[in-house]
N, C-alpha and C positions, 0 to 999 in steps of 0.2 A: 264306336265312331259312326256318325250319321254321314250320310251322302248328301256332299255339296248338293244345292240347286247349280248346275253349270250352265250358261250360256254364251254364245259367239254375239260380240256387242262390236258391231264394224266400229272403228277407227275412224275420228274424225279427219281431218288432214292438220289441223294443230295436233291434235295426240299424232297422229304418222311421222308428222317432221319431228317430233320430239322423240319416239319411237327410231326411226330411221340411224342414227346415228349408234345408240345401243348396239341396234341389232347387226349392225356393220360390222362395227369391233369386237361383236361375241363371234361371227363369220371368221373375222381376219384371225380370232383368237384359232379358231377351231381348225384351220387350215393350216395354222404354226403346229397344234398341237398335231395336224395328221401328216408333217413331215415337210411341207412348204417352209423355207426360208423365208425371212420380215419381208425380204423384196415381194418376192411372191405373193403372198398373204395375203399383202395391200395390193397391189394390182388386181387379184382375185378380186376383195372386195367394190374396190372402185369399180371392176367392170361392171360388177354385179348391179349396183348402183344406178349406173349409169344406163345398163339396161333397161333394169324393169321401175325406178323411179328417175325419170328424167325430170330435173325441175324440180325435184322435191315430190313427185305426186307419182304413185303408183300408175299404173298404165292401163290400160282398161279391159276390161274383163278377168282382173286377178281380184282379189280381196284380201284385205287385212283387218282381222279380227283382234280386240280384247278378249281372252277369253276369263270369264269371272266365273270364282265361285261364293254364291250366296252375295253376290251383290261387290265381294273384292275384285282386284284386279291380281289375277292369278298367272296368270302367262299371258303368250300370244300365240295367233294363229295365220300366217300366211299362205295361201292354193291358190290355182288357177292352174285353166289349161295348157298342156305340151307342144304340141303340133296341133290340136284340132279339138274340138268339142268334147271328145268322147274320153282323152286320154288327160285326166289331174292331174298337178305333182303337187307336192308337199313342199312349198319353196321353204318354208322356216314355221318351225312349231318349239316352242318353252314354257315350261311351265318353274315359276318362281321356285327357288330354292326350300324356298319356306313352308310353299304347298307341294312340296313333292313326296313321296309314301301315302298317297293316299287314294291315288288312281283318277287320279286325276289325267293323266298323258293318256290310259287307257279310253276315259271318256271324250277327252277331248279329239282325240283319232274317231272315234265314231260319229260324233256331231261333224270333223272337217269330211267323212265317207257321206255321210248321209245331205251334207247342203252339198258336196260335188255331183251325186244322186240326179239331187233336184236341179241341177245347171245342167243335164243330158249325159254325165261322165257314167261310162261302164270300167273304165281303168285309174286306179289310182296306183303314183310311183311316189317314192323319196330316195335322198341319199340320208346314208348313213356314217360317219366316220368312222371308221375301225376302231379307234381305242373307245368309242363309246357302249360299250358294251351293256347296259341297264337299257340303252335303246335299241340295242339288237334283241336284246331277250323279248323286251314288248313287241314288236315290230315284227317278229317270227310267230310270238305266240299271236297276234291279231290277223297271223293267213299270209304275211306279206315274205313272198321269198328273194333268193338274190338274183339278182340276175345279171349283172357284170364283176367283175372285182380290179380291181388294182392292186399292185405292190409294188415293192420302192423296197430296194437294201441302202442304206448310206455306206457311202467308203472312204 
């Protein structure tokens, strides 16, 4: 198997708004699945929204990428800074179901390190959900460790 050409292709704001609503309900999905009730999920989501795209338009100094391989649209990629210049986070990164086994998530982690690099960031964060486990295994083996945890018992 040959290695995609991969590239970070920004998002137009037609592709964003069209994107934006997906990527809400893969959110609100992942938050049901890491122990949030419906109520919850959706409020999570909407805040999120409502944060960092006001209006439908991301908010300035983050970016959202396509990320393609060999010219498809393979996943996405959303970053931008924490508190300050220096410190990235990982707001949302997917990689299609379709192009997944093929290292793709690994690559595409290195290209969102390497343009956070070049925007002055020496710290790169993300969350992870617990039951995701294929992302914890990358996410450890590419350097990155934990650094808070949560738990929840249901009763």
């Amino acid at each position: 198997m040959t290695t995609p050409d991969l590239r970070l292709v920004p998002k137009t704001p037609e592709q964003t708004a069209a994107w934006l609503p997906v990527a809400m309900a893969a959110y609100e999905d992942a938050r049901r699945r890491a122990g949030d009730d419906a109520d919850g999920a959706a409020a999570a989501a909407r805040a999120s929204q409502d944060q960092f795209f006001p209006d439908g338009r991301l908010i300035d100094g983050h970016f959202l990428f396509t990320v393609e391989a060999d010219g498809e649209d393979a996943g996405w990629l959303w970053l931008g800074p924490v508190k300050d210049t220096s410190t990235w986070y990982v707001w949302d990164v997917a990689v299609h179901e379709s192009f997944r086994g093929r290292g793709l998530g690994r690559a595409t982690m290195a290209l969102a390190e390497e343009f956070a690099r070049s925007q002055g960031a020496s710290t790169m964060q993300l969350n992870v959900f617990a039951y995701n486990e294929p992302a914890i295994g990358l996410y450890g083996s590419l350097g990155y460790a934990v650094t808070s945890m949560h738990m929840q018992k249901p009763l």
